[in-house]
N, C-alpha and C positions, 0 to 999 in steps of 0.2 A: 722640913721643907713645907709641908699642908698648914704649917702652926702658920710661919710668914706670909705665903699666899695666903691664908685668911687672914693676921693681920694686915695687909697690905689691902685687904677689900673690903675690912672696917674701915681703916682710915679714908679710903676714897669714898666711901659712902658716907661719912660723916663731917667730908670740910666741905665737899662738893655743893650741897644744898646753901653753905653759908660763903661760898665762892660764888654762886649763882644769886643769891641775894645781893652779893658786896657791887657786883656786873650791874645789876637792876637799877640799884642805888644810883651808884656812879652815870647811869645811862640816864634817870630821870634827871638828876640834878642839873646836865647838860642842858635835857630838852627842857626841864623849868627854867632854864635860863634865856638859851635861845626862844621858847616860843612867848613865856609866861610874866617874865621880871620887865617888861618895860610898863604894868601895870599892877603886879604883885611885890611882893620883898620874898627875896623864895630862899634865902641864905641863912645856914642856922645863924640865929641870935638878932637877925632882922625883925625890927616889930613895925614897922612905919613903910606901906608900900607906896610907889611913885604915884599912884592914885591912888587918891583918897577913899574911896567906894571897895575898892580892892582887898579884900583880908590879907596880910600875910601868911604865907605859907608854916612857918610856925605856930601861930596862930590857930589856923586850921587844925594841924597836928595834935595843938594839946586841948582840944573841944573834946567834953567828955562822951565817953562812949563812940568815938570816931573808929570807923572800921574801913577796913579794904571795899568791900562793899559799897560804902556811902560813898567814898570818894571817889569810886567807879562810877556811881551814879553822877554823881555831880561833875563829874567831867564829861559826861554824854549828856548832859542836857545844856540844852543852848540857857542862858541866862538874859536878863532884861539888856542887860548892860555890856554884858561880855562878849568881845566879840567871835563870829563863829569859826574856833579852829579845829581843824580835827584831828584827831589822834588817832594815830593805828591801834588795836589792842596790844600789841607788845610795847607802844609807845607810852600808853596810857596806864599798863600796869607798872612800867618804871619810875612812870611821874608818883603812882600809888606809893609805888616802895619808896619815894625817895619821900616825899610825903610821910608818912609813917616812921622813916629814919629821926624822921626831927622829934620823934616823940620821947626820944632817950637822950638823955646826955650823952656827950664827945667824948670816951678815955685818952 
């Protein structure tokens, strides 16, 4: 009985964190949609955003050494050209994770 109660409380502790990622993901992808792609390409395998000045999101993604961190920043800071929207921090780390998603290939 203590064997499966403890397996039962590895296994939640070990899909949960990549359950709470997959949530992130999904949740940024939305909001790079609604707030992001009428200026960005935010869609895996998009390289051509509706403006030109705009990087795609992919793009971004596979810039070397891109971190959670950078992309934090660079969604809090207002840009010359970008205009000013803001993101909550649970908004802004989904766009992060969903960002970072694109860094790997699709199985």
């Amino acid at each position: 009985m203590m064997r499966a109660i403890g397996l039962a409380a590895l296994l939640v502790l070990t899909t949960a964190p990549g359950a709470a990622q997959d949530r992130a993901v999904r949740l940024g992808e939305a909001a790079a949609q609604r707030l992001c792609a009428d200026c960005h390409a935010v869609r895996r395998g998009e390289l051509r955003s509706p403006f030109s000045g705009a990087p795609a999101f992919p793009v971004i993604a596979m810039v070397p050494g891109m971190t959670a961190a950078a992309l934090r920043v660079a969604l809090h800071t207002s840009h010359r050209i970008m205009p000013d929207i803001m993101l909550g921090p649970d908004e802004r780390d989904d766009v992060v994770a969903y960002i970072l998603s694109l860094q790997t290939p699709r199985e």
